[in-house]
C-alpha positions as CSV (number, residue, x, y, z in Angstrom):
1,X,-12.3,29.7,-41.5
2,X,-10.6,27.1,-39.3
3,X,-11.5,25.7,-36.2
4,X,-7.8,25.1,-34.5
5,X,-6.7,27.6,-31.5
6,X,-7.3,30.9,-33.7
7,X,-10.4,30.1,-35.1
8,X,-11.8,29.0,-31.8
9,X,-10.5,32.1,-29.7
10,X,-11.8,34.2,-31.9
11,X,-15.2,32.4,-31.8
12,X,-14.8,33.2,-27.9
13,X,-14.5,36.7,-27.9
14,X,-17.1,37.7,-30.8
15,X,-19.4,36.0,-28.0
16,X,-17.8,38.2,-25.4
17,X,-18.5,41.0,-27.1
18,X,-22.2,40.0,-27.4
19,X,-21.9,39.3,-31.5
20,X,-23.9,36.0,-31.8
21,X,-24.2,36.5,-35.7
22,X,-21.1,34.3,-37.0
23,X,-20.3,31.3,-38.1
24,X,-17.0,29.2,-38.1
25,X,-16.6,26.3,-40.5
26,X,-14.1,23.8,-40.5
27,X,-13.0,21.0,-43.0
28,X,-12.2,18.5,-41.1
29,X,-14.5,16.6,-39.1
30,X,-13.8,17.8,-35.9
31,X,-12.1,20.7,-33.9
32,X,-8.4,21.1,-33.4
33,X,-6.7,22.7,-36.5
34,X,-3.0,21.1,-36.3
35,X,-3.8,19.0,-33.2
36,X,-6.2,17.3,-34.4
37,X,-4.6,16.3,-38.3
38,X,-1.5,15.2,-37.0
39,X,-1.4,12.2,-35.5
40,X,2.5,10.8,-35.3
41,X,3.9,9.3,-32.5
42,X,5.3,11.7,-30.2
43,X,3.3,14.7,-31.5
44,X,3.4,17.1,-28.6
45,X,4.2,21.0,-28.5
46,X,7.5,22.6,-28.0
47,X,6.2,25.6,-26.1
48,X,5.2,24.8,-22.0
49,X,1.7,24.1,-21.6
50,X,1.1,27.2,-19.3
51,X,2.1,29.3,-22.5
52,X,0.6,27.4,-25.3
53,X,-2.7,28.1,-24.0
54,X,-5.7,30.7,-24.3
55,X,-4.3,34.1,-21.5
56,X,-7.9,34.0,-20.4
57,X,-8.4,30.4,-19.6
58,X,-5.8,28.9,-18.2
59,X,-5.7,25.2,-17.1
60,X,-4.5,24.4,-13.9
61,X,-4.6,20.8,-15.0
62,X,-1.6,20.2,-17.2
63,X,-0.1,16.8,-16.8
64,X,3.3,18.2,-18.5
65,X,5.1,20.9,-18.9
66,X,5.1,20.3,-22.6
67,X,2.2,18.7,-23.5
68,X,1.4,16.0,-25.8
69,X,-1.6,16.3,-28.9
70,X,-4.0,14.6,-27.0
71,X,-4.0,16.8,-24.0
72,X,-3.8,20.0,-26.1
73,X,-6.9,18.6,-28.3
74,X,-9.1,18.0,-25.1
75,X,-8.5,21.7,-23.8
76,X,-9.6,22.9,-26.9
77,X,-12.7,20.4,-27.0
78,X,-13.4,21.8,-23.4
79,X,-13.1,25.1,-24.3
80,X,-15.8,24.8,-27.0
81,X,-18.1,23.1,-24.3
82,X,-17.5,25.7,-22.0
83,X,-18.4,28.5,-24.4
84,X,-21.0,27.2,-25.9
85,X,-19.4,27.6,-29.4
86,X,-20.8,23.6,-30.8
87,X,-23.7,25.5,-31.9
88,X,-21.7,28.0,-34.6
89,X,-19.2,25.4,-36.2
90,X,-19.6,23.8,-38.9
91,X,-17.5,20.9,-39.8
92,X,-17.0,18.8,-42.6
93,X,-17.1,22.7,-44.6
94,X,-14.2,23.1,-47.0
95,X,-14.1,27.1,-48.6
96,X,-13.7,26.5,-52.2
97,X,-13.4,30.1,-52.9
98,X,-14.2,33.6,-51.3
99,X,-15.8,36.5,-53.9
100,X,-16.2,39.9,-52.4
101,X,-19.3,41.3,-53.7
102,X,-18.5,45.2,-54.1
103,X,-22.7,46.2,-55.0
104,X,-23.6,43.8,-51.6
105,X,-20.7,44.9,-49.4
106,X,-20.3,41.5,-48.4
107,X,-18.2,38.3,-48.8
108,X,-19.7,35.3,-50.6
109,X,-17.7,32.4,-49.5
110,X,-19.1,29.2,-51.4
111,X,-18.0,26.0,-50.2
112,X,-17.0,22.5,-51.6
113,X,-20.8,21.0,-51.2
114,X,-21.6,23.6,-53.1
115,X,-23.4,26.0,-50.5
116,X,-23.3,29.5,-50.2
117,X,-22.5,31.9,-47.1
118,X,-22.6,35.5,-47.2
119,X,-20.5,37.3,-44.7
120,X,-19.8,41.5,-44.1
121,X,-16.3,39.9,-42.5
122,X,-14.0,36.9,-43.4
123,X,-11.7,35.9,-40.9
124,X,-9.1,33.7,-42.1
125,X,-8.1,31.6,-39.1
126,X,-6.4,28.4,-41.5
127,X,-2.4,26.9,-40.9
128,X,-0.6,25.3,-42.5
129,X,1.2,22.6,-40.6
130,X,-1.1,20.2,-41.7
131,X,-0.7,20.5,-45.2
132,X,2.1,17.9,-46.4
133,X,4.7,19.1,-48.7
134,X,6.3,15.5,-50.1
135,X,9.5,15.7,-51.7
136,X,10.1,15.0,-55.5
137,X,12.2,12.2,-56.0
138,X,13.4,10.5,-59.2
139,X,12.2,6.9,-59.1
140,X,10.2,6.7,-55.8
141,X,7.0,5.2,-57.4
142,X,9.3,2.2,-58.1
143,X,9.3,2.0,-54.2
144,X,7.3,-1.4,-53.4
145,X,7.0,0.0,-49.3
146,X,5.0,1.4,-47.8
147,X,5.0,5.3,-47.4
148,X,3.5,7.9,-46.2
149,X,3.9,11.8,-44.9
150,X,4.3,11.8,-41.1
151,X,0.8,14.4,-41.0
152,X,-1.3,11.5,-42.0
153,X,0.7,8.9,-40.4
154,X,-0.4,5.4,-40.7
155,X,-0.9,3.3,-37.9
156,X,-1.5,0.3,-39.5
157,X,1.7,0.1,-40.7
158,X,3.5,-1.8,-37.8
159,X,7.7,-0.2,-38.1
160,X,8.6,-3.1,-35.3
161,X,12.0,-4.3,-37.6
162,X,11.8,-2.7,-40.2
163,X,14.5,-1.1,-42.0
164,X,12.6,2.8,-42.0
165,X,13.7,5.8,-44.0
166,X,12.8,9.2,-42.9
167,X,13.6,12.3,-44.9
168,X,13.6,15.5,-43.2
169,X,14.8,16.3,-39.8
170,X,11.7,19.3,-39.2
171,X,9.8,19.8,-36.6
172,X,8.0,16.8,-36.5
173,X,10.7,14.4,-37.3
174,X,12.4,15.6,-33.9
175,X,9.9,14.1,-32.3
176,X,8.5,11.2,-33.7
177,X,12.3,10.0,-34.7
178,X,12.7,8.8,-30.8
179,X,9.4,7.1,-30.5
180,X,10.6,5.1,-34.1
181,X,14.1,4.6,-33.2
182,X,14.0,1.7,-30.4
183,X,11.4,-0.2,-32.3
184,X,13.2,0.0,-36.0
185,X,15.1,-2.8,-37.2
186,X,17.5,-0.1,-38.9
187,X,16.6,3.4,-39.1
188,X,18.3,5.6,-41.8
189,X,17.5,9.5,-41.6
190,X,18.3,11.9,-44.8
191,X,18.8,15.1,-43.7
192,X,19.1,18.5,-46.3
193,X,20.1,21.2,-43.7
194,X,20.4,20.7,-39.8
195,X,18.2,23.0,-37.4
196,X,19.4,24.9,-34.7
197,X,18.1,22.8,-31.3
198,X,17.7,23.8,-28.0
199,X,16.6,21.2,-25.1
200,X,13.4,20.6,-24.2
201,X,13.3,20.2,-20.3
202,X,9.8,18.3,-20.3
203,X,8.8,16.8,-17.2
204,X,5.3,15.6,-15.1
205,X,3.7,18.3,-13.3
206,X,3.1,16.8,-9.5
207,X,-0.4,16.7,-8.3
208,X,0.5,19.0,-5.7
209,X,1.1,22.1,-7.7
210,X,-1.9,21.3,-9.7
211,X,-3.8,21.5,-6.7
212,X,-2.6,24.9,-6.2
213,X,-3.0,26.2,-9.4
214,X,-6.5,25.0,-8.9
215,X,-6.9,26.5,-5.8
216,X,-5.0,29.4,-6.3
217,X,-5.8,31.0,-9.9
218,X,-3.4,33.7,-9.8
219,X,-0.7,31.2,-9.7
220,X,-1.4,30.0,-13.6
221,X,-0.9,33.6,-14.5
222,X,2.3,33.8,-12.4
223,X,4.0,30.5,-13.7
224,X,2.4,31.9,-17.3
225,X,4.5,35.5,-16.7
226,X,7.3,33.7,-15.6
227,X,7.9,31.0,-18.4
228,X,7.4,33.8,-21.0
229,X,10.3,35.6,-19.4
230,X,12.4,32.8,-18.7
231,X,12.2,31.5,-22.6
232,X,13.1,35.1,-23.7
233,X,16.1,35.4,-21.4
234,X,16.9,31.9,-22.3
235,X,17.1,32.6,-25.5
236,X,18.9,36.3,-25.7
237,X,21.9,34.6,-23.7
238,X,22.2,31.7,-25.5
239,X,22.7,33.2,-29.1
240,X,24.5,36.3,-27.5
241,X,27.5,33.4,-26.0
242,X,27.3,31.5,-29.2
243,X,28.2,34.9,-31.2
244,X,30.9,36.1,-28.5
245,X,33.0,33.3,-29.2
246,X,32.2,32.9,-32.9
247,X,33.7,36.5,-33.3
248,X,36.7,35.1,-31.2
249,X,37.6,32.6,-33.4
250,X,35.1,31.9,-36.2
251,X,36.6,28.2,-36.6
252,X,36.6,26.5,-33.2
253,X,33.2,26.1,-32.6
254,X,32.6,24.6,-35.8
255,X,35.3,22.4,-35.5
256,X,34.3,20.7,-32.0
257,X,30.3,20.8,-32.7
258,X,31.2,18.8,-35.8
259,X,32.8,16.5,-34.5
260,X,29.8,15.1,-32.7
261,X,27.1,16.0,-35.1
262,X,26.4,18.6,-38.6
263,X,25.3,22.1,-37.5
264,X,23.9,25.0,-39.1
265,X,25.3,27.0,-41.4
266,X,22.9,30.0,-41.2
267,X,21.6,32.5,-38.7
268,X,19.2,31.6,-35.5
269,X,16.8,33.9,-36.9
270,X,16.8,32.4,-40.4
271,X,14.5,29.0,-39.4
272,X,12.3,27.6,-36.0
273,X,14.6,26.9,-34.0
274,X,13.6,23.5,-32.6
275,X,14.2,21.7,-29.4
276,X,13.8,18.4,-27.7
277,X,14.3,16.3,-24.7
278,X,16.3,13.3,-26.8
279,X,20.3,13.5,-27.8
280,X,19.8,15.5,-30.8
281,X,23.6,14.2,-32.5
């Protein structure tokens, strides 16, 4: 169930390991799980594009080093043309429900059209960050605005002065808040509890190197190795400094972060720790 990045690579390898007999069905009306629903401005992923990728097909192509939806939703369209998977997904196929039939030793998954599919294995493959969780506020149907939940964003809706509201500072609001910003007439954000933020250091990936990622496959899995190790590192010394000079005076760097912006007040490991390539204060 699902036809986003799991779904898909496990589509791959059941044909690698010469299983033909499967099926993968899909709600929506075409392939992409997350990058496909959401649609926002500035929707892009916060891993490198060398690491947010299948280990076994690597692109040599990437026109970022973070890539935007777009790109990320034409790998995955190239991947299914490349292995030949069009022929077992079906979309427009919502599960309704999933019965395991102990006398048949099998699943029987029926779906909202009202068909049946028998299965000896269920994999469920489904996310979440495309289901919108909207906020329950006293009065808002007395709102006369438009609104909607930045997953289905509407682009009819031109924001060019506006006075906007956005509630949440998540992972999507990090990065569709910039793209907003410049074109608002007034932009008010309401924010419950800040995230921890680390930058994003996004930049174009020069012809040249994809050239020799292209000519040179071994290099994808080099860069690959590398960014995985470099994030890790990155990311033990960071929260290792933070909690040296927390334990040397728990105050100060409260005191001075505050002064600029709201931070925290719970642990790294707590929440996703976002980042981004904009001021975040």
């Amino acid at each position: 169930m699902g036809a986003g990045f799991s779904g898909l690579g496990m589509a791959i390898k059941l044909l690698e390991a010469g299983t033909k007999q499967f099926l993968v069905i899909e709600k929506a009306d075409e392939i992409g799980g997350t990058w496909y629903a959401n649609q926002y401005p500035g929707c892009a992923c916060d891993i490198p594009s060398h690491l947010y990728s299948f280990s076994f097909d690597r692109n040599p192509d990437w026109s970022h080093m973070y890539s935007g939806r777009g790109e990320i939703e034409d790998y995955l369209k190239a991947c299914v043309h490349k292995y030949g998977l069009r022929a077992y997904i079906r979309l427009n196929t919502r599960m309704q429900e999933a019965v395991w039939d102990e006398a048949g030793a099998l699943w029987r998954v029926t779906t909202e059209d009202g068909a049946t599919i028998r299965a000896r294995v269920l994999i469920s493959a489904v996310g979440a960050l495309h289901v919108p969780k909207y906020p329950h506020i006293p009065g808002m149907e007395k709102f006369a605005g438009p609104a909607f939940h930045s997953t289905w964003w509407d682009s009819s809706i031109p924001l060019g002065g506006k006075r906007v509201a956005v509630i949440g500072t998540g992972a999507s609001a990090i990065q569709f808040v910039p793209e907003v910003a410049p074109k608002a007439g007034k932009l008010y954000i309401f924010q419950r509890t800040p995230p921890w933020i680390l930058p994003k250091p996004d930049f174009p990936i020069a012809e040249r190197w994809r050239k020799r990622f292209r000519r040179f496959p071994f290099l994808t899995w080099l860069f690959r190795v590398g960014l995985f190790w470099l994030f890790e590192v990155r990311s033990g010394v960071f929260w290792v400094t933070f909690a040296r000079c927390v334990s040397v005076d728990r105050r100060w760097p409260w005191i001075i972060l505050q002064r600029r912006c709201p931070i925290p007040r719970y642990g790294q490991n707590s929440r996703q720790v976002m980042s981004s390539a904009a001021n975040a204060c």
